[in-house]
Structure formats: structure tokens, C-alpha cells
C-alpha positions as CSV (number, residue, x, y, z in Angstrom):
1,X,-1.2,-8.9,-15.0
2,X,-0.9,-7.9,-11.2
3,X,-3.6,-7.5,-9.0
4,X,-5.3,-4.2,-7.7
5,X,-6.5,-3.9,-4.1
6,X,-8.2,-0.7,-2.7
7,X,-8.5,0.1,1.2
8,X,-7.4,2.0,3.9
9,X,-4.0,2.8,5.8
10,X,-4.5,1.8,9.2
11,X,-0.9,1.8,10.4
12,X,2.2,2.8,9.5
13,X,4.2,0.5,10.0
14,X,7.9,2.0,9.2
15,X,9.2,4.0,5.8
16,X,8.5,1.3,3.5
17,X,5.3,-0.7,5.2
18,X,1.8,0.1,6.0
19,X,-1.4,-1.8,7.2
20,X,-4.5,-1.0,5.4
21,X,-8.2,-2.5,5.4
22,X,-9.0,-4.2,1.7
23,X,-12.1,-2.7,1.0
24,X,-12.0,-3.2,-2.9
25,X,-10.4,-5.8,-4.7
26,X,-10.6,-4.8,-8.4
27,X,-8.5,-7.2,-10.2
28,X,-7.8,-10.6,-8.5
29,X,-5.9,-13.4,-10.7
30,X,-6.5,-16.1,-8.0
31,X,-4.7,-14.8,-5.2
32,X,-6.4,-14.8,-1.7
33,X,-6.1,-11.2,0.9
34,X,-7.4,-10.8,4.0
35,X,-9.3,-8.1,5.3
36,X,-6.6,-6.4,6.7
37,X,-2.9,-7.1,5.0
38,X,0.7,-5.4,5.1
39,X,1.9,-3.8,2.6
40,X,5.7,-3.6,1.0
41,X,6.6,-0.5,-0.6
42,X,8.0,-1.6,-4.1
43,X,7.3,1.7,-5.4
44,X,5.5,4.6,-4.2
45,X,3.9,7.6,-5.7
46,X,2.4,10.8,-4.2
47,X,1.0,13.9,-5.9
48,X,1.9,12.3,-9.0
49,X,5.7,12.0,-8.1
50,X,7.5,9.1,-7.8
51,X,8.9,9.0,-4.4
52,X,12.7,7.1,-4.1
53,X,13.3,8.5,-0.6
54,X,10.7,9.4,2.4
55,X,12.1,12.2,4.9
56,X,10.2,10.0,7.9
57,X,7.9,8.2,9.3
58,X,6.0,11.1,10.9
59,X,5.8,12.8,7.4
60,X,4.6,9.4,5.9
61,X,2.0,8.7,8.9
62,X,0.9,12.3,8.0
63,X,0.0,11.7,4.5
64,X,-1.0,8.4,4.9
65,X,-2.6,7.0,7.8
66,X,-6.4,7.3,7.6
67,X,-6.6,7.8,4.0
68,X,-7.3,5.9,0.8
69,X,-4.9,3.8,-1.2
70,X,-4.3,1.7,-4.2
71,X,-2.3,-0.7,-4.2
72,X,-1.2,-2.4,-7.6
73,X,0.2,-6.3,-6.2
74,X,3.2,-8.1,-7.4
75,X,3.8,-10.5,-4.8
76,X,4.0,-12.0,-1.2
77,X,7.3,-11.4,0.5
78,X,9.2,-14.3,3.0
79,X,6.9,-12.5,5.6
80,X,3.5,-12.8,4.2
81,X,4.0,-8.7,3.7
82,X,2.4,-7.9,0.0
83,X,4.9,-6.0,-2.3
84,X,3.3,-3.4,-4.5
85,X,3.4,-0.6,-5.9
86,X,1.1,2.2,-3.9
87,X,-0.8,5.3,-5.0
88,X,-2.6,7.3,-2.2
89,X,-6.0,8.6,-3.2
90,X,-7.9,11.8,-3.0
91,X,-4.4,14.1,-2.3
């Protein structure tokens, strides 16, 4: 079962990574996160659309950066980047 982590985007980082603040961890199955982590696009979903292509950066900063997300965890990348799954809140 993967883990769920809940925070805030703090940076966007390019089209397929953000930094967000873990302010919730709801399910955790051993793994250790850091306040603050970077997170991997594996999928993303907005307005209840699966998204395959984003336009830009500026449009992703736009609906992103500031706001609430949740992020459902597979795994750590090569980089230490988390890759998951993410579902912005409140849009």
C-alpha cells in the first residue's frame, strides 16, 4: 500500500517536480520524509482530469504554487526526489 503525504507546494521546480512542506503524513509504512521533500510527477491530476501533458511551467506555478496537495508515494528516485502520484486540493 503506498504512502499518503499532505502539504504545500513551495516551488515549482520544472513540469514534472515540485517542492512542498509535509504538513500531514496520513499513511506511513515505515518510510522516513522530511519537512520539506521534492516531489516526481508519476501522475498528476487536476479538476478531476488526468493530466498527460502540462502546457508550462507558468501555467503549472499558477495552479500550483501556494496551494494544497496530496501526494499518494511510490517511491524514492536516484535523486532522493519522491515519485507519486499528485492531487491538488481545494480547486
Amino acid at each position: 500500500m503506498k504512502d499518503i503525504i499532505v502539504g504545500c507546494v513551495t516551488e515549482v521546480i520544472d513540469l514534472e517536480t515540485i517542492k512542498m512542506e509535509v504538513t500531514q503524513i496520513v499513511r506511513n509504512n515505515g518510510h522516513h520524509y522530511d519537512s520539506e521533500e521534492k516531489v516526481r510527477f508519476h501522475g498528476f491530476e487536476y479538476r478531476l482530469q488526468k493530466w498527460n501533458f502540462i502546457p508550462n511551467k507558468r501555467f503549472l506555478r499558477a495552479i500550483m504554487k501556494g496551494k494544497g496537495v496530496m501526494c499518494l508515494v511510490g517511491e524514492r528516485d536516484g535523486q532522493g526526489y519522491l515519485e507519486a502520484d499528485v492531487y491538488p486540493l481545494g480547486h
